[in-house]
gemmi code that builds the backbone of each chain (N, CA, C; Angstrom):
import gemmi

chains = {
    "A": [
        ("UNK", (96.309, 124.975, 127.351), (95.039, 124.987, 126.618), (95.253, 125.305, 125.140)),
        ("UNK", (96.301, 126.423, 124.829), (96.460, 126.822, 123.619), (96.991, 125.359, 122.795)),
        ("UNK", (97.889, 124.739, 123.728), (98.491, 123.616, 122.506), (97.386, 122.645, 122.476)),
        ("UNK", (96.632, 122.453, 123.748), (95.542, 121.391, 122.994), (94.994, 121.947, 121.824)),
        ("UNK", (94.226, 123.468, 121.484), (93.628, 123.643, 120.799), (94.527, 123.682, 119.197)),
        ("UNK", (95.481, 123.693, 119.674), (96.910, 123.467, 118.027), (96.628, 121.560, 117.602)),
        ("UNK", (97.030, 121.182, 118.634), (97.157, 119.707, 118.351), (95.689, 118.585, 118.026)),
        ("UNK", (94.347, 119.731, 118.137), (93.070, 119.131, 117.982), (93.407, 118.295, 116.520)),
        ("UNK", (93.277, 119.036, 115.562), (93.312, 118.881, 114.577), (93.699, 117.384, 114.066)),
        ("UNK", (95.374, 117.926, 114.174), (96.290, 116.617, 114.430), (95.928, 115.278, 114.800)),
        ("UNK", (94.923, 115.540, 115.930), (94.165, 114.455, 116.866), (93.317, 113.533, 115.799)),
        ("UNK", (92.364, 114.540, 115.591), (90.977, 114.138, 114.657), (91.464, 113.783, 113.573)),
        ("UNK", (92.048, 114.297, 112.408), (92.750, 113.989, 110.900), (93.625, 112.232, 111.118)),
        ("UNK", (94.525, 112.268, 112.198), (94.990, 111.031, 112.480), (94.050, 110.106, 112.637)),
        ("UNK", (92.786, 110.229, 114.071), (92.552, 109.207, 114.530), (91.510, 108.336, 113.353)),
        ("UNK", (91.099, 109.325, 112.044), (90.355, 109.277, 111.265), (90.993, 108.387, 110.095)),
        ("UNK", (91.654, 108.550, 109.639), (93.059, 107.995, 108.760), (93.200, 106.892, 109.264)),
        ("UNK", (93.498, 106.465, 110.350), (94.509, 105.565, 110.498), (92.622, 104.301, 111.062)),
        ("UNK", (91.663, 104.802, 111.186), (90.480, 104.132, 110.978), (90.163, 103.358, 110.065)),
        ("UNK", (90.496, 104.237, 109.009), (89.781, 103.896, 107.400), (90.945, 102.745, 107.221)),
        ("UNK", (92.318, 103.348, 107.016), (93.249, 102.466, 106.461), (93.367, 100.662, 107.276)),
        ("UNK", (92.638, 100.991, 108.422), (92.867, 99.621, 109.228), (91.793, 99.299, 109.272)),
        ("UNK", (90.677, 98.817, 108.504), (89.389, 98.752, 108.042), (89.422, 98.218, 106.655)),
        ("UNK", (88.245, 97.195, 107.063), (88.348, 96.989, 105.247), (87.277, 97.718, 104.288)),
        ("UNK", (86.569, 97.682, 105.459), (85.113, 98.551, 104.405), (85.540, 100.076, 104.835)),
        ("UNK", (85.204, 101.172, 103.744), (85.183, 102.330, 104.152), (84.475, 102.875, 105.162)),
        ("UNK", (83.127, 102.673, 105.190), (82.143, 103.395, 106.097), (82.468, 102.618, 107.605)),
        ("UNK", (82.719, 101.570, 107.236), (83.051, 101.178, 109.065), (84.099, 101.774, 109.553)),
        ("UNK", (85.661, 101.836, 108.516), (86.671, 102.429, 108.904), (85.959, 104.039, 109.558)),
        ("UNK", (85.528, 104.581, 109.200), (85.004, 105.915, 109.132), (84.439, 105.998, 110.296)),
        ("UNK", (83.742, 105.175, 110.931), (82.999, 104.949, 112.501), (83.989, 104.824, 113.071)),
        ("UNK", (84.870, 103.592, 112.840), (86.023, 103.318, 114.023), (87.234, 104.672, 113.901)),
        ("UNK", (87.332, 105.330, 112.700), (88.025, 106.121, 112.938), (87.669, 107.512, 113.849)),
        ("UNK", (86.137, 107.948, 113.521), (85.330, 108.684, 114.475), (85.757, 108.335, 115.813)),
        ("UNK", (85.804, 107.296, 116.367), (85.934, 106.858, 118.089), (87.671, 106.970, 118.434)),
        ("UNK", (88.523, 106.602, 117.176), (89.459, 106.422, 117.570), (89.857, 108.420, 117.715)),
        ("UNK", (89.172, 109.541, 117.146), (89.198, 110.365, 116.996), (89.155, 110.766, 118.605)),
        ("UNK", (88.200, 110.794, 119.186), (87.475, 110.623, 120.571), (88.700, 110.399, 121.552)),
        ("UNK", (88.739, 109.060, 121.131), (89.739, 108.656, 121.979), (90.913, 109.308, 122.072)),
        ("UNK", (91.591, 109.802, 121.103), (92.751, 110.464, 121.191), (92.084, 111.882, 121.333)),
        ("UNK", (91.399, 112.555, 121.810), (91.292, 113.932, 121.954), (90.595, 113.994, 123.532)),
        ("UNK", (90.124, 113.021, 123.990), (89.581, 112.796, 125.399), (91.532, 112.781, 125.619)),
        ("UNK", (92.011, 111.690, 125.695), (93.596, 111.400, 126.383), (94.371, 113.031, 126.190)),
        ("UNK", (94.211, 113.604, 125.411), (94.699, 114.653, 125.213), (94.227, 116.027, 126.187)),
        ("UNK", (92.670, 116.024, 126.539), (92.316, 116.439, 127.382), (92.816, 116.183, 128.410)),
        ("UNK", (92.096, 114.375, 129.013), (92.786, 114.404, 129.990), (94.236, 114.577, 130.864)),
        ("UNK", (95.184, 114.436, 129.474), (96.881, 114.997, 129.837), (96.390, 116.260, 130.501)),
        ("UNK", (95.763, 117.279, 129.716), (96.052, 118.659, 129.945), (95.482, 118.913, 131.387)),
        ("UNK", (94.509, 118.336, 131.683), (93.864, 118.508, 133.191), (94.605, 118.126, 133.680)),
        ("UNK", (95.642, 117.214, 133.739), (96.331, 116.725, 135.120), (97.587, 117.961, 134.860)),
        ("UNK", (97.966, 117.973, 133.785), (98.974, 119.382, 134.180), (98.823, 120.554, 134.732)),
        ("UNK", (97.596, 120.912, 134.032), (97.085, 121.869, 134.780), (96.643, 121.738, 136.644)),
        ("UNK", (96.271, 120.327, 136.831), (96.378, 120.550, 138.150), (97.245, 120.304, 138.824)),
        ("UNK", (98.737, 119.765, 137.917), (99.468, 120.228, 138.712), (100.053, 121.414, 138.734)),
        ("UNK", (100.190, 121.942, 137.940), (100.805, 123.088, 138.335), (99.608, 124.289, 139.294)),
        ("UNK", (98.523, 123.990, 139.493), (97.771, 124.401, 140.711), (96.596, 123.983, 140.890)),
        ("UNK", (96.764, 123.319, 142.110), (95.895, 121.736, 142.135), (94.086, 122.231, 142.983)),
        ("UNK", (94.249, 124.044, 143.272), (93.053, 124.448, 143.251), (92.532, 125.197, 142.330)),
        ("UNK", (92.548, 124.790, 141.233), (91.619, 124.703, 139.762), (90.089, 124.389, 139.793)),
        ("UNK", (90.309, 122.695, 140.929), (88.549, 122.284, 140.587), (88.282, 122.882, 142.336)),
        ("UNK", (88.188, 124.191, 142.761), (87.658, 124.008, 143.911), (86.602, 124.825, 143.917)),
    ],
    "B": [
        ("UNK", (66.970, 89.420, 74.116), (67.464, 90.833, 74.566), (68.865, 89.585, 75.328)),
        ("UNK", (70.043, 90.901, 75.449), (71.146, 90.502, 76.257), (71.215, 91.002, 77.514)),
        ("UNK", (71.621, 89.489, 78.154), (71.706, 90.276, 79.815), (72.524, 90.758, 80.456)),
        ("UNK", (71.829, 92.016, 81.306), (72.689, 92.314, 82.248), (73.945, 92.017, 82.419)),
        ("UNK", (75.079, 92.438, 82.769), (75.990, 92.320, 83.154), (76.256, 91.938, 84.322)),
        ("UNK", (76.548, 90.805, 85.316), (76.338, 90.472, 87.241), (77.553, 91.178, 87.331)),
        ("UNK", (78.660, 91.157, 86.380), (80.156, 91.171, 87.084), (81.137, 92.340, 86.204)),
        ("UNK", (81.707, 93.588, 85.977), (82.075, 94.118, 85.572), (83.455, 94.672, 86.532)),
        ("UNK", (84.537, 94.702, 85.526), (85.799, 94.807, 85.786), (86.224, 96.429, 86.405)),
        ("UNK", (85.516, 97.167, 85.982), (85.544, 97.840, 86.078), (84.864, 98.993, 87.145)),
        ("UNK", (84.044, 98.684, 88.118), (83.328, 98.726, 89.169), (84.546, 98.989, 90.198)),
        ("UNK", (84.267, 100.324, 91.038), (85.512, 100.169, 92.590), (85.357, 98.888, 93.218)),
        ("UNK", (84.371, 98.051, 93.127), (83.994, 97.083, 94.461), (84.409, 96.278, 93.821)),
        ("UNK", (84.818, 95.821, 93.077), (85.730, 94.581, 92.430), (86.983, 94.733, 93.535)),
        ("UNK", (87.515, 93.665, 93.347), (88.922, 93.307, 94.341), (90.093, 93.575, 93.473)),
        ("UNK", (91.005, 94.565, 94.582), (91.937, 95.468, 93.757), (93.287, 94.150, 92.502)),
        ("UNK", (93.205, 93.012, 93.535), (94.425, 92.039, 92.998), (93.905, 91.460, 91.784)),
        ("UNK", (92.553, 91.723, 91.131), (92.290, 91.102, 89.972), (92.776, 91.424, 88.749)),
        ("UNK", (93.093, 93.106, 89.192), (93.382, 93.921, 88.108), (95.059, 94.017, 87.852)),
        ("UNK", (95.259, 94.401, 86.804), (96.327, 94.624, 86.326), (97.377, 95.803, 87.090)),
        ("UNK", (97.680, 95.912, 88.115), (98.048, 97.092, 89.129), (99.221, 96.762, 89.286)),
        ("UNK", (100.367, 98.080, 89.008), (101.834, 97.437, 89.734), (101.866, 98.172, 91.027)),
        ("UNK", (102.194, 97.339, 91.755), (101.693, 98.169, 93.282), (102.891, 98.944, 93.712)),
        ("UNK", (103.988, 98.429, 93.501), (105.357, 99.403, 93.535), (105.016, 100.877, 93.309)),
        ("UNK", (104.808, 100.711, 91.715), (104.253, 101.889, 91.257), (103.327, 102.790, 91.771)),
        ("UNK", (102.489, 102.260, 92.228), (100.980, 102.403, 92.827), (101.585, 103.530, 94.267)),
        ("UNK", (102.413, 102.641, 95.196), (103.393, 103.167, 96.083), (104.106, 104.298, 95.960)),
        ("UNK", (104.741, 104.298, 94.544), (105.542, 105.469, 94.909), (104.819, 106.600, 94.464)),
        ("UNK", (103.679, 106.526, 93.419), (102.461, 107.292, 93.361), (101.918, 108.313, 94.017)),
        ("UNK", (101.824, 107.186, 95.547), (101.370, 107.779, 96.708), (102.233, 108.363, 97.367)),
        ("UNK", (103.006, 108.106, 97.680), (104.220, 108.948, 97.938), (104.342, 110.336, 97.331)),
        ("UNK", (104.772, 110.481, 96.339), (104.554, 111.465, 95.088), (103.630, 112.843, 95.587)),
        ("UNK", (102.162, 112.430, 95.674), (101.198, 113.049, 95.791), (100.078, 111.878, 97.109)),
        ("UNK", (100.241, 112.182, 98.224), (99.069, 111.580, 98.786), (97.822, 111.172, 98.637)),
        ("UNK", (97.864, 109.907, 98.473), (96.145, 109.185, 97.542), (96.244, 109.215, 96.050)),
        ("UNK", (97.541, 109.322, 95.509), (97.442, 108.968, 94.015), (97.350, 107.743, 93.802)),
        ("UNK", (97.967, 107.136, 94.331), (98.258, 105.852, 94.460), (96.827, 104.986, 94.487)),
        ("UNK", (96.110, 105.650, 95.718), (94.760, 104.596, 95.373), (93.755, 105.261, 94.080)),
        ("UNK", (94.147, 105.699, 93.608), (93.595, 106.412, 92.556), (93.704, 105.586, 91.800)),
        ("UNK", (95.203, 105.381, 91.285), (96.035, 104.142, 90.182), (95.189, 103.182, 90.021)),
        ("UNK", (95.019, 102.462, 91.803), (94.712, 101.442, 91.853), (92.950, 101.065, 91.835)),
        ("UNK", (92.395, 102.107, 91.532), (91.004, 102.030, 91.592), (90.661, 102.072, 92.344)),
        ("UNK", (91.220, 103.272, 93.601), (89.919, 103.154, 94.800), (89.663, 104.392, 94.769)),
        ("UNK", (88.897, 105.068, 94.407), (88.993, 106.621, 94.387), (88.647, 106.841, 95.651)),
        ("UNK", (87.319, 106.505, 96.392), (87.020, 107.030, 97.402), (88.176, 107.102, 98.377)),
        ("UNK", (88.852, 106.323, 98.844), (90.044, 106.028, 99.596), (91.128, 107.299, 99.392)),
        ("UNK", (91.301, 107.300, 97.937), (92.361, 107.939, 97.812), (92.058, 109.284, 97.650)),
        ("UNK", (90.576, 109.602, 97.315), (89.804, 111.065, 97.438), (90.387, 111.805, 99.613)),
        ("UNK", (89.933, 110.416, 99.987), (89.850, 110.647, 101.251), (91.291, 111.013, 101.807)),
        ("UNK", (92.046, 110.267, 101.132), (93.393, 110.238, 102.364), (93.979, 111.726, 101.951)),
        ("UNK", (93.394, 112.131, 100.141), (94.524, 113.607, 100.007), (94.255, 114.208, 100.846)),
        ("UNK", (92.316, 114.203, 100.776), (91.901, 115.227, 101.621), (92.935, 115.709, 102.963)),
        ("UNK", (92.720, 114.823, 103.755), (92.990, 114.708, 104.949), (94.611, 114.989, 105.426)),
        ("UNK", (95.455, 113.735, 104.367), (97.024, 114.534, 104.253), (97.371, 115.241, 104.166)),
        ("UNK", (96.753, 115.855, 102.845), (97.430, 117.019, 102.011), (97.079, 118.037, 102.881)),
        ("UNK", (96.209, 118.131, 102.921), (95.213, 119.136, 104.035), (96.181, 119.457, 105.524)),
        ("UNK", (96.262, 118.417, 105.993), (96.804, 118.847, 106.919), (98.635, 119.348, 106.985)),
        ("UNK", (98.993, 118.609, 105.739), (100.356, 119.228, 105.521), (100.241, 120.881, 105.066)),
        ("UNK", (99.202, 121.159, 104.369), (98.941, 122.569, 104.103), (98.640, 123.266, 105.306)),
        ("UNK", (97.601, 122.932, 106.219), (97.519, 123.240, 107.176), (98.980, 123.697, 108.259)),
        ("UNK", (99.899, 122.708, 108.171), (100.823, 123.268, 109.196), (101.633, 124.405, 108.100)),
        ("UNK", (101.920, 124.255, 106.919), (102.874, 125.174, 106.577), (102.202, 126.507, 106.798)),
        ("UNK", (100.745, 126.444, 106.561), (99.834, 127.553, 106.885), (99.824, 128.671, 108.233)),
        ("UNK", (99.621, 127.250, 109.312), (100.015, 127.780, 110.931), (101.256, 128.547, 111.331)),
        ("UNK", (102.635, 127.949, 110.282), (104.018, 128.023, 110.748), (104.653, 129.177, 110.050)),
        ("UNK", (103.565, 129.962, 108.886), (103.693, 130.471, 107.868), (105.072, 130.441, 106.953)),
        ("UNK", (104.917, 129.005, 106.807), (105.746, 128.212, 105.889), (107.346, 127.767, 106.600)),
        ("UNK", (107.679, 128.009, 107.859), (108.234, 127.805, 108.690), (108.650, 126.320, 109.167)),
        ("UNK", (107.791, 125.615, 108.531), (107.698, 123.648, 109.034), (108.816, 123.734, 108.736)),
        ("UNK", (109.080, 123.842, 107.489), (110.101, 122.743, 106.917), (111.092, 123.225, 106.996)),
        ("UNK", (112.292, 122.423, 107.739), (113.679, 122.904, 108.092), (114.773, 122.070, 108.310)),
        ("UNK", (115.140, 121.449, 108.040), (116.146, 120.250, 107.966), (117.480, 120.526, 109.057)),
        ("UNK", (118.094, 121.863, 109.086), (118.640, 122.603, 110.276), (118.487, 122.516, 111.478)),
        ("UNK", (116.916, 122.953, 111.429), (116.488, 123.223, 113.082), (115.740, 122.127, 113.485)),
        ("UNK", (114.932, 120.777, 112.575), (114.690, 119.526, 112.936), (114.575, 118.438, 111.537)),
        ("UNK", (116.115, 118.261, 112.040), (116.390, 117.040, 111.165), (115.723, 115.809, 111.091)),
        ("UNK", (115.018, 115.389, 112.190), (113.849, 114.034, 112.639), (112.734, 114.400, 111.905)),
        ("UNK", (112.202, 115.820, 112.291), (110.830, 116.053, 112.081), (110.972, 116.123, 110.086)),
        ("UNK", (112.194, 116.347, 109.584), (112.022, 116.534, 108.200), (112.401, 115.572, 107.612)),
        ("UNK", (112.877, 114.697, 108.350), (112.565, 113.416, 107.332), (111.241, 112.742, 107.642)),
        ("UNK", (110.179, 113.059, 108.755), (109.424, 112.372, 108.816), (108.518, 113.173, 107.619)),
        ("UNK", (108.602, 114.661, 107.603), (107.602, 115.494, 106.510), (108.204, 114.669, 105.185)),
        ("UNK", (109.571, 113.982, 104.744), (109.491, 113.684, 103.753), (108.978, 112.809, 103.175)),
        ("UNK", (108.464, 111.741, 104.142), (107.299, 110.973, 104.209), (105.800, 111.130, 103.431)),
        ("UNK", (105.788, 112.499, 103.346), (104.417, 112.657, 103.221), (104.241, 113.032, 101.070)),
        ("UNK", (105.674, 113.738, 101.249), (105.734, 113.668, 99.835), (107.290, 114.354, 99.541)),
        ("UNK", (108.004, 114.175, 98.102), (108.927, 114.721, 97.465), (108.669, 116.404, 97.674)),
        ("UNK", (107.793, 116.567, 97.880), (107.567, 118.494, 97.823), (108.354, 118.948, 98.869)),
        ("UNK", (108.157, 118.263, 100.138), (109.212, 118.878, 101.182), (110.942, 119.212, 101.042)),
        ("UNK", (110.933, 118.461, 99.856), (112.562, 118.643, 99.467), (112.868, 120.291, 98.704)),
        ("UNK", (111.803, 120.042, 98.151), (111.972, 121.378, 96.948), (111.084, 122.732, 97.966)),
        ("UNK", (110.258, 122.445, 99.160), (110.234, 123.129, 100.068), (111.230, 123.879, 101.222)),
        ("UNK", (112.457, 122.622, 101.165), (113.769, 122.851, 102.096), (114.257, 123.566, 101.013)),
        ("UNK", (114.453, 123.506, 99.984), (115.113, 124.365, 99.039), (114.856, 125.741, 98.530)),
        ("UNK", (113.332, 125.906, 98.956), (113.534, 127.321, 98.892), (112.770, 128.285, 99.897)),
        ("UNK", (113.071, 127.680, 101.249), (112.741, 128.223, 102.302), (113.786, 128.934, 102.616)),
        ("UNK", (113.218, 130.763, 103.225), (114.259, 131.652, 103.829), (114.941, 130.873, 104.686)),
        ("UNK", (116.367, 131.598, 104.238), (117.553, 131.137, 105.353), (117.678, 132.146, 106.384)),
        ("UNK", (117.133, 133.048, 106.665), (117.605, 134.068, 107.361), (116.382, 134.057, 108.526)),
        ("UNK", (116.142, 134.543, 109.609), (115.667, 134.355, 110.920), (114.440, 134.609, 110.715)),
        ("UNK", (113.586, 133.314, 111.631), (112.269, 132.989, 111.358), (111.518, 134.068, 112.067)),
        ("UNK", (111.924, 134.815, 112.878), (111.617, 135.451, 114.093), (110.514, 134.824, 114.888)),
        ("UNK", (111.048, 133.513, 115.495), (110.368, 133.252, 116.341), (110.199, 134.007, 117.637)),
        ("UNK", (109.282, 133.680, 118.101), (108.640, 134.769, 119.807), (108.236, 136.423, 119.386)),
        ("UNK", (109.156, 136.729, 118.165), (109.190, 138.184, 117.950), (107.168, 138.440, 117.268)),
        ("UNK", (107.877, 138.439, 115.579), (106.629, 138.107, 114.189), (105.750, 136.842, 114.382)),
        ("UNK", (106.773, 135.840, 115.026), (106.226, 134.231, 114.742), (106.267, 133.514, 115.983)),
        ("UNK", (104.859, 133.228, 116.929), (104.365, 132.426, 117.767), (105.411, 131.501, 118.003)),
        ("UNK", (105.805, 131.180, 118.982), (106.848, 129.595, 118.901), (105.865, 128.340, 118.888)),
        ("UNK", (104.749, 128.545, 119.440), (103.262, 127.505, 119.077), (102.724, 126.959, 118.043)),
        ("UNK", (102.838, 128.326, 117.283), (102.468, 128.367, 115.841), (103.405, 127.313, 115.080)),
        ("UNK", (104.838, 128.046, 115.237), (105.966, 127.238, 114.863), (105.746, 125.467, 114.554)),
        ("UNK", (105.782, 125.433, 116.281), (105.904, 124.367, 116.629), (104.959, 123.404, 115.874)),
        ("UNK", (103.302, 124.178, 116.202), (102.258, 123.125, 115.670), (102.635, 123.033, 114.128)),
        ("UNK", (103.276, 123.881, 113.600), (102.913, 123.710, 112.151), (104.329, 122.729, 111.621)),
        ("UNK", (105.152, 122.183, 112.375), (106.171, 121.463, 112.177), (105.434, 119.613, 112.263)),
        ("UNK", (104.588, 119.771, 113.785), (104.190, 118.840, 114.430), (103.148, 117.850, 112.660)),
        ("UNK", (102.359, 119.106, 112.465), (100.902, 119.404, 111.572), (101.837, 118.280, 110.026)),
        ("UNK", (103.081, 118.388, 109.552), (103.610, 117.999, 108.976), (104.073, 116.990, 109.026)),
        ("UNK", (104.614, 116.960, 109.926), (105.591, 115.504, 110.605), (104.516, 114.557, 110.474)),
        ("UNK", (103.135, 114.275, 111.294), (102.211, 113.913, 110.932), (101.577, 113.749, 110.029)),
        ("UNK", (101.700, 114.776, 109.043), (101.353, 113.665, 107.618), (101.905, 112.916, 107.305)),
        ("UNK", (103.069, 112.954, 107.381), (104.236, 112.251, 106.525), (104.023, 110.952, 107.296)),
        ("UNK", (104.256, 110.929, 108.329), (103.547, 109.215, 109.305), (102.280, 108.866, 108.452)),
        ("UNK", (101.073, 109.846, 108.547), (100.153, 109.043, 108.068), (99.926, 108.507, 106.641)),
        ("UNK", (100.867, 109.328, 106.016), (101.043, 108.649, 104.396), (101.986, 107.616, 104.954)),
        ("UNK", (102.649, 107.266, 105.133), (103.369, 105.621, 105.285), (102.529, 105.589, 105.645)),
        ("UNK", (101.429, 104.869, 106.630), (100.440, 104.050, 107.139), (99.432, 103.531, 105.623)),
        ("UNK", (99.360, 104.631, 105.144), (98.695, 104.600, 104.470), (99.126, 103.650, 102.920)),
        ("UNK", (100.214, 104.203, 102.885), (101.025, 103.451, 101.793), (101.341, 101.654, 102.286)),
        ("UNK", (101.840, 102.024, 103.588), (100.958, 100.247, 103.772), (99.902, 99.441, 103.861)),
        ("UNK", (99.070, 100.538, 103.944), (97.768, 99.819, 103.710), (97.369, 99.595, 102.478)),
        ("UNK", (98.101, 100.276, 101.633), (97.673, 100.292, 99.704), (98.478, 98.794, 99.842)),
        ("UNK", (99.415, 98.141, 100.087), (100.085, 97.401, 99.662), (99.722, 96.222, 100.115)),
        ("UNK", (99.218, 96.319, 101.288), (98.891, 95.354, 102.169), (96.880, 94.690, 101.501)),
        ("UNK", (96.435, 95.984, 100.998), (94.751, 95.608, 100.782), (95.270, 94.855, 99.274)),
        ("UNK", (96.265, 95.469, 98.691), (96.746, 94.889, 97.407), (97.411, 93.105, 97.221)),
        ("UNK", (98.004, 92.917, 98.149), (98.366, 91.652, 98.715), (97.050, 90.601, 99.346)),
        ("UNK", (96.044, 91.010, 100.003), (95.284, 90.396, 100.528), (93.857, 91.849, 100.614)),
        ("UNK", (93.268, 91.226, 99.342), (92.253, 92.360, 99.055), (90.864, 92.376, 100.426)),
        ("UNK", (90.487, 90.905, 100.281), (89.503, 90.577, 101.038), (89.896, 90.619, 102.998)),
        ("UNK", (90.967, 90.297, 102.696), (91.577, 90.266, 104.843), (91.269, 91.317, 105.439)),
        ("UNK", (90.399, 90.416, 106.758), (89.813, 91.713, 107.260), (91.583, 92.584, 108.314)),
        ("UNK", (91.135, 94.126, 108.216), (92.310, 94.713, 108.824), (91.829, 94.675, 110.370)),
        ("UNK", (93.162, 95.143, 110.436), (93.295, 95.679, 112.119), (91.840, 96.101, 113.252)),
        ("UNK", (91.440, 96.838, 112.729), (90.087, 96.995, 112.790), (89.278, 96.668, 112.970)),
        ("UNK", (89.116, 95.595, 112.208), (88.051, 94.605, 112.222), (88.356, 93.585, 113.038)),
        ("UNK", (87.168, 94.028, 114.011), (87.422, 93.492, 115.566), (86.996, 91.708, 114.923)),
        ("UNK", (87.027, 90.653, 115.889), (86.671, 89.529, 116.364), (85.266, 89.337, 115.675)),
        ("UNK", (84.485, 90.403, 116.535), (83.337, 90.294, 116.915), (82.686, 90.116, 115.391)),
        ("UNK", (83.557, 91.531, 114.803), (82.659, 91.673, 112.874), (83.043, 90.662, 112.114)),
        ("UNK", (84.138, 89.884, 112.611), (84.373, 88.667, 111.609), (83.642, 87.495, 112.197)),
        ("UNK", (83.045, 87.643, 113.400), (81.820, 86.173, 113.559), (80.686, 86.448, 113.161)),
        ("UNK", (80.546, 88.321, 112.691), (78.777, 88.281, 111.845), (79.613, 88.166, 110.656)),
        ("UNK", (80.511, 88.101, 110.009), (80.633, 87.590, 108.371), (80.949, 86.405, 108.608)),
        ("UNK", (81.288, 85.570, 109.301), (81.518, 84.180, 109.202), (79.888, 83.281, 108.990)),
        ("UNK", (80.046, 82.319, 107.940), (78.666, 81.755, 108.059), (78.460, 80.495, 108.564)),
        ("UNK", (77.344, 81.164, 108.760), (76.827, 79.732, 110.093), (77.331, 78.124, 109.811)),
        ("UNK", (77.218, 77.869, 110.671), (77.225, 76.009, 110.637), (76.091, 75.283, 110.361)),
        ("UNK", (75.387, 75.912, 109.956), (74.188, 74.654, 108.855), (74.859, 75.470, 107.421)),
        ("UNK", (75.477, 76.427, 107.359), (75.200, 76.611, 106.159), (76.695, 76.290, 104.814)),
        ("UNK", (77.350, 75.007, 105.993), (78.561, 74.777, 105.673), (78.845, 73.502, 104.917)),
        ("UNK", (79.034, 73.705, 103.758), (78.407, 72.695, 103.286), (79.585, 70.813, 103.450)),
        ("UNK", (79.155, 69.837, 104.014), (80.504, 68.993, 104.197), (80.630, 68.234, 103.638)),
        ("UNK", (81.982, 67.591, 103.414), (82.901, 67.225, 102.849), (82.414, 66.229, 102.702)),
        ("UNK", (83.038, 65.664, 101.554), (82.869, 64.203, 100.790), (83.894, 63.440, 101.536)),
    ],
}
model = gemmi.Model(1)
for chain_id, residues in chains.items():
    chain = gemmi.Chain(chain_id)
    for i, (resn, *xyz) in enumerate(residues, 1):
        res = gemmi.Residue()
        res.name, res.seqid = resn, gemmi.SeqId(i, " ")
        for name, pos in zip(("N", "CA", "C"), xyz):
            atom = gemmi.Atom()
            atom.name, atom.element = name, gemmi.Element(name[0])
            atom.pos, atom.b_iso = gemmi.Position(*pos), 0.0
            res.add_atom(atom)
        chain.add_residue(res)
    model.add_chain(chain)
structure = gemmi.Structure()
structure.add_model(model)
structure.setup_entities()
């Protein structure tokens, strides 16, 4: 949990950046970078849930 | 009376290849200092945006790592990727303590770690970025990566409004 909350950042600043720069208009880059933000911080979540259940898989009970 | 001006050179929304820009230059600019480069080149907003966000986050990890990122010793990969982000990491390896970081002890190995990671990552996203200065500079109007399918059939114009050939 602690490194997700280290690597948030990382997540959001990237998925935001790399929006704009692959965009031609700013403000759209800025939307698509918003989602691409999302997207990489959901996958990041979801990594951490499956580790966490594995290493003890009655977590969701 | 004299009119208006429709078209001025000087406007961000003009197209960057009209202007007089050496993009090399422009490049190593950015390099230099993150978002100088689109500065050079007349995009401020762009290049307002990317320091933010670079610089920021390269400050950010030396911040987390309490100045700990940069280490050429203990990750030779990760410091050439920080050198990516700018020339400062050099003169950062140069006068970073040599003597024990005390990691686990004074200094988180998390902390460490993120604030190595926090760096390495800029330095990627300034190249991205520096290709994209070069690349919007080469082909101002092409839509990028981004720009799905879909947004280039609402800018494409219609078929009555095409005008045909002789």
């Amino acid at each position: 949990m602690n490194t997700l909350l280290f690597l948030l950042p990382v997540a959001i600043v990237s998925g935001l950046v790399m929006g704009v720069s692959q965009s031609r208009d700013f403000s759209r880059g800025l939307m698509r970078g918003a989602v691409n933000s999302i997207l990489l911080v959901g996958g990041m979540a979801g990594l951490a849930l499956l580790v966490a259940l594995a290493e003890d898989p009655t977590i969701l009970r | 009376m004299f009119p208006l001006p429709l078209h001025c050179d000087a406007l961000p929304s003009a197209p960057m290849a009209e202007r007089k820009v050496h993009i090399w230059f422009a490049v190593f600019l950015g390099w230099m200092i993150p978002g100088l480069g689109h500065f050079y080149a007349r995009r401020p907003v762009h290049g307002a945006f990317y320091f933010v966000m670079i610089a920021g986050i390269y400050a950010a990890g030396m911040v987390v790592s309490r100045g700990t990122a940069v280490n050429a010793d203990a990750h030779g990969t990760y410091f050439l990727l920080q050198m990516l982000a700018s020339p400062i990491t050099l003169s950062l390896e140069f006068m970073r303590d040599r003597g024990d970081m005390g990691l686990g002890d004074s200094l988180p190995v998390l902390a460490h770690q993120s604030g190595v990671v926090y760096a390495a990552t800029a330095g990627v996203l300034n190249m991205i970025v520096l290709c994209e200065l070069h690349r919007r500079h080469e082909a101002p109007n092409a839509p990028g990566p981004s720009d799905t399918m879909r947004a280039e059939l609402k800018f494409r114009p219609k078929s009555d409004e095409v005008e045909p050939q002789a």
